[in-house]
C-alpha positions as CSV (number, residue, x, y, z in Angstrom):
1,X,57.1,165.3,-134.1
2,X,59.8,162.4,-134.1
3,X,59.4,158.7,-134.2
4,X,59.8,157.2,-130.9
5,X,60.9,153.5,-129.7
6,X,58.5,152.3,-126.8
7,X,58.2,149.6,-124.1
8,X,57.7,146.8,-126.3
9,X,61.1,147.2,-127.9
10,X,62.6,146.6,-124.2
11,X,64.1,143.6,-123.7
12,X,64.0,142.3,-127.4
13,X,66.4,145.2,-128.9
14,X,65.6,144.0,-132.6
15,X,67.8,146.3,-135.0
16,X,66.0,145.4,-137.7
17,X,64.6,148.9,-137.8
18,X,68.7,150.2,-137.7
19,X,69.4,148.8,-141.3
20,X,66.8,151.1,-143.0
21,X,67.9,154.6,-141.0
22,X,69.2,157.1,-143.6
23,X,70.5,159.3,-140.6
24,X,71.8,156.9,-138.1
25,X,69.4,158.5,-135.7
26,X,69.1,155.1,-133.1
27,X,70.9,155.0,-129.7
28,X,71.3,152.0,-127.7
29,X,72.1,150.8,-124.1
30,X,71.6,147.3,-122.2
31,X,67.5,147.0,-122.6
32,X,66.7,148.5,-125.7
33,X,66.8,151.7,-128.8
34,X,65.9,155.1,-128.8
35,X,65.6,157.4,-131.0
36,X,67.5,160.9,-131.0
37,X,65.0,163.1,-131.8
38,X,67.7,166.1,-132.6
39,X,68.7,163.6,-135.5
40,X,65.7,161.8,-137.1
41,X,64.4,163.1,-139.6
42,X,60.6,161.5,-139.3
43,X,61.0,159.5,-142.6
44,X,59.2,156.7,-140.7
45,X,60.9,153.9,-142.7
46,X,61.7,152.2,-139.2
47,X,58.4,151.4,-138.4
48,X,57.5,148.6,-140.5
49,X,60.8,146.9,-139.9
50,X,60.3,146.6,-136.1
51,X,59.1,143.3,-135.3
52,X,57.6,143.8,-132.3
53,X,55.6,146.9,-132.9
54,X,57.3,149.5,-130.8
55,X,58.2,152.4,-132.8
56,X,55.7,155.1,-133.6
57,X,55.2,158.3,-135.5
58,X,54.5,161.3,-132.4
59,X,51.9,162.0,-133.4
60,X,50.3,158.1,-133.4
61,X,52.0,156.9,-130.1
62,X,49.0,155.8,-128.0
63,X,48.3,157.8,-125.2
64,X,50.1,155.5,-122.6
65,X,53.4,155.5,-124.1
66,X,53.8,159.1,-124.1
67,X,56.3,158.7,-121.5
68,X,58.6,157.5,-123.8
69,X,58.7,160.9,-125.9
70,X,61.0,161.9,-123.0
71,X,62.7,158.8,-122.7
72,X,63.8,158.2,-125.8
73,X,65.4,162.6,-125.8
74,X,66.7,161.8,-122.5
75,X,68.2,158.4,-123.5
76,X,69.7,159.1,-126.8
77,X,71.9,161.8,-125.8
78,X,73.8,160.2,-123.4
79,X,74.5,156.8,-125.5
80,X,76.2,155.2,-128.4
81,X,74.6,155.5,-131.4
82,X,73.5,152.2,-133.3
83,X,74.2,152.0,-137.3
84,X,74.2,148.3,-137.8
85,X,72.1,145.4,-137.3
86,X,73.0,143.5,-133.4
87,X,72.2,140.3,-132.6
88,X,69.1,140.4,-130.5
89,X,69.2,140.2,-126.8
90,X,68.9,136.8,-125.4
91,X,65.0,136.1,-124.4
92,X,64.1,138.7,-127.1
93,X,62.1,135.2,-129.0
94,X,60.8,134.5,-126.1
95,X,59.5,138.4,-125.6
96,X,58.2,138.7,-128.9
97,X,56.1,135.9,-128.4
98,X,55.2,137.2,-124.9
99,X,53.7,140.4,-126.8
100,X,51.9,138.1,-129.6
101,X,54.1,138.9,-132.9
């Protein structure tokens, strides 16, 4: 199963995680990243990077962010992909504190 982005990467939209995709496999819109599940190749090198703790292997997403299996397939296809590091949103300091990183 793919990696997936959840909820806690909403609002914040660090792309820290970006920089170390070998297959440019992270989609973005206004809130946050997904991840195109069609392209990503489950090399998990993203997860460390993510400051804020919201990208997970499938098969290790907690049972409440499940949803965002879907989102992020549904997501993804429909938006530009995301092969560089962006600035973070504005407030995303402010929500990474919120969620205690």
């Amino acid at each position: 199963m793919t990696t997936i982005v959840t909820e806690n990467c909403k609002n914040c939209r660090f792309t820290d995680c970006v920089t170390v995709c070998p297959v440019a496999c992270f989609h973005y819109d206004d809130e946050m990243l997904y991840i195109d599940p069609d392209v990503c190749i489950d090399c998990s090198a993203c997860i460390p990077e993510c400051p804020v703790q919201a990208i997970y292997e499938g098969d290790d997403i907690p049972e409440d962010q499940e949803k965002w299996i879907e989102i992020n397939a549904e997501k993804a296809a429909d938006l530009p992909v995301c092969e560089e590091q962006m600035d973070p949103l504005p407030g995303a300091e402010e929500r990474k504190s919120e969620l205690g990183f």
